[in-house]
C-alpha positions as MATLAB code, in Angstrom:
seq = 'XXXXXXXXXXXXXXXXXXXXXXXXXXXXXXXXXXXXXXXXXXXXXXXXXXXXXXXXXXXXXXXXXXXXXXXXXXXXXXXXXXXXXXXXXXXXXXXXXXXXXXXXXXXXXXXXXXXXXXXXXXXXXXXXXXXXXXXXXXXXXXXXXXXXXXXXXXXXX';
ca = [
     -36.194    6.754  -56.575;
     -35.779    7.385  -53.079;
     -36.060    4.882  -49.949;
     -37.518    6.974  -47.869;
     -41.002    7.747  -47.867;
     -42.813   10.528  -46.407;
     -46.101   10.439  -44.592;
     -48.724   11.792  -46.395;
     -51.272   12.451  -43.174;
     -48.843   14.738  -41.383;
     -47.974   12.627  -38.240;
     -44.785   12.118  -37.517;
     -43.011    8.677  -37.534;
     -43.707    6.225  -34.395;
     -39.706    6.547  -33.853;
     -40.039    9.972  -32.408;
     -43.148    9.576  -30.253;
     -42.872    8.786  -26.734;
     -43.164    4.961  -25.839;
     -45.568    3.698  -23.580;
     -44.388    2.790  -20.066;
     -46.301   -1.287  -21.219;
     -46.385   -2.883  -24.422;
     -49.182   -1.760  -26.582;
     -51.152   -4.969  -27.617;
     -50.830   -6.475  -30.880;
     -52.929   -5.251  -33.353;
     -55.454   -7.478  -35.031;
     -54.449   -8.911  -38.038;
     -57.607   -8.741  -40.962;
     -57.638  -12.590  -41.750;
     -57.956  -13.272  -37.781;
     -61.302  -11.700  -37.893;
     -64.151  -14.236  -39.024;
     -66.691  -13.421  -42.127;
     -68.984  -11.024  -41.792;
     -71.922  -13.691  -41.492;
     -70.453  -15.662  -38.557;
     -68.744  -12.638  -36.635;
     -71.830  -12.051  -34.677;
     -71.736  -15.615  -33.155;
     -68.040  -15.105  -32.147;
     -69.425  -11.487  -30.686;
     -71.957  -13.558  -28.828;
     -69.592  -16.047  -27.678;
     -66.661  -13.487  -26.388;
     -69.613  -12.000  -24.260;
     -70.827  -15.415  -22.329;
     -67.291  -16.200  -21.835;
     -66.723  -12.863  -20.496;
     -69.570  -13.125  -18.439;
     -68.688  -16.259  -17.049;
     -65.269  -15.055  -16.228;
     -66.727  -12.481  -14.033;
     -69.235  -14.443  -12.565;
     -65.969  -17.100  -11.691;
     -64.432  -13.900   -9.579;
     -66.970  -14.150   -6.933;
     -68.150  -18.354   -7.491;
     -65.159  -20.602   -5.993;
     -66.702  -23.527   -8.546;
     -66.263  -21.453  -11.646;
     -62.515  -20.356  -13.239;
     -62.069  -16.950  -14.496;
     -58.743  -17.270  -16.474;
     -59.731  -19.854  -18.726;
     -63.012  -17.836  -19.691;
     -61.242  -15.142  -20.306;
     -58.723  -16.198  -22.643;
     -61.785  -17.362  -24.505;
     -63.149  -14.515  -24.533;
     -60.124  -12.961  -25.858;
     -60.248  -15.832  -28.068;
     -63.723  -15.058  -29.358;
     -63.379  -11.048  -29.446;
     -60.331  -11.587  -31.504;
     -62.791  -13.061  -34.132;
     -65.697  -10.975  -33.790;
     -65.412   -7.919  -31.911;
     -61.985   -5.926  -32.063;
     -62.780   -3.381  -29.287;
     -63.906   -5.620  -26.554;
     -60.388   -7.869  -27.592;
     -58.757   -4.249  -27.102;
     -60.032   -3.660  -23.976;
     -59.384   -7.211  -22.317;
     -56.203   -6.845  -23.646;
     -55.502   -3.480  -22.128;
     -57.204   -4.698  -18.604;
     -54.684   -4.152  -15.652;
     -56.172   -7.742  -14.212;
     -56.628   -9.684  -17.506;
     -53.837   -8.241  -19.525;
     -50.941   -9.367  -18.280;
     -52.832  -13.043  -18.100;
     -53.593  -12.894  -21.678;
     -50.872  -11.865  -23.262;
     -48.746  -14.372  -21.351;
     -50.537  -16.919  -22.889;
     -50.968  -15.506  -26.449;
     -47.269  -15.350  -26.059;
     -45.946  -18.272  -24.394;
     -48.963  -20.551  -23.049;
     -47.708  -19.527  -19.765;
     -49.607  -19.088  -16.356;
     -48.672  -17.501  -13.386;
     -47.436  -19.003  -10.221;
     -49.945  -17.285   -8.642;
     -52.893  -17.920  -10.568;
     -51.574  -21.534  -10.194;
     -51.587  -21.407   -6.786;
     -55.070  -19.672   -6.810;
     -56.471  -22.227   -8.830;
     -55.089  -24.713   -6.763;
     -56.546  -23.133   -3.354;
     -60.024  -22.855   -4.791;
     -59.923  -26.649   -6.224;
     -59.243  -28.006   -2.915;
     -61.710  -25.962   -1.319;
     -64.416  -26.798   -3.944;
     -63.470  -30.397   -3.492;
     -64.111  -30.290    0.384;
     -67.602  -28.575    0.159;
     -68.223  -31.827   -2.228;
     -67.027  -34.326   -0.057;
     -69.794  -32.230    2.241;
     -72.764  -32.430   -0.087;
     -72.168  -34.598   -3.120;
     -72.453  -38.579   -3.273;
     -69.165  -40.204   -2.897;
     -69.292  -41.184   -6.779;
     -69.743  -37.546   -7.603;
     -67.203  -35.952   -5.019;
     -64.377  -38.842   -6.801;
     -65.412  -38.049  -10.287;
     -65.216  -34.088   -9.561;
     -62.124  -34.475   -7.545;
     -60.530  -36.660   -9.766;
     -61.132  -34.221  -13.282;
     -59.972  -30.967  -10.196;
     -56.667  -32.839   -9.729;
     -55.838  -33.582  -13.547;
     -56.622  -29.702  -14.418;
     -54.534  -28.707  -11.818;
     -51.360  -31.392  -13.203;
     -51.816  -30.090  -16.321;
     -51.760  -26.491  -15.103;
     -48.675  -26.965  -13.127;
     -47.050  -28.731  -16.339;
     -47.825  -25.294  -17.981;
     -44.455  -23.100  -18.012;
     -44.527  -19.780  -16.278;
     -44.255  -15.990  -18.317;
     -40.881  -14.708  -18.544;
     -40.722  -11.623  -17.041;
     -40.934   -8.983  -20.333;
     -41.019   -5.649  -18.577;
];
């Protein structure tokens, strides 16, 4: 018997095809994607959290990263093309796969997130109670030790 096996749809082997200029994102493996019965609710839930990440673009209270890794999170379980097309998004790409990869975050979205936590904090101290500008100020500054504890993405390109 031989080693080497042929192709039986005529296309030639991925060796000899040009590679793309970025990584192509990891396929999804079958036992990521949830039973048929419950998919729809992890459909559902990769579109809210996708929602909210865009809505947390343009609000200064609301993040974007963390609703979009889970909404990659979600699509990975119930809808393969919208996970496809975070993952190939020039903005939310790069973010997701360093976390799939590493749990990394950017310096920059650190900094970002930073920025708009402090800002967010001073419009409370403007219009909250004093109790509810502390207890929002006080859960701002643990995310943002936590997300400074976070490593940053090795540079993969």
């Amino acid at each position: 018997m031989s080693d080497q096996t042929q192709p039986s749809d005529g296309v030639e082997s991925g060796a000899s095809r040009n590679a793309p200029s970025t990584p192509a994102p990891a396929p999804l493996r079958p036992d990521t994607l949830a039973p048929i019965h419950s998919r729809w609710a992890w459909w559902l839930g990769a579109w809210v959290a996708l929602a909210l990440g865009l809505l947390g673009v343009v609000l200064p209270g609301l993040p974007t990263v963390p609703f979009m890794l889970l909404a990659a999170f979600c699509a990975a379980r119930g809808s393969p093309r919208l996970r496809a097309w975070l993952q190939a998004h020039r903005h939310f790409g790069p973010m997701i796969a360093d976390w799939e990869r590493e749990g990394a975050v950017s310096r920059r979205a650190k900094r970002m997130a930073t920025v708009m936590m402090l800002i967010c904090s001073g419009i409370l101290a403007l219009v909250a109670s004093w109790i509810g500008w502390l207890f929002a100020t006080a859960c701002m500054a643990l995310v943002a030790l936590w997300l400074w504890r976070r490593p940053e993405p090795i540079d993969v390109r």
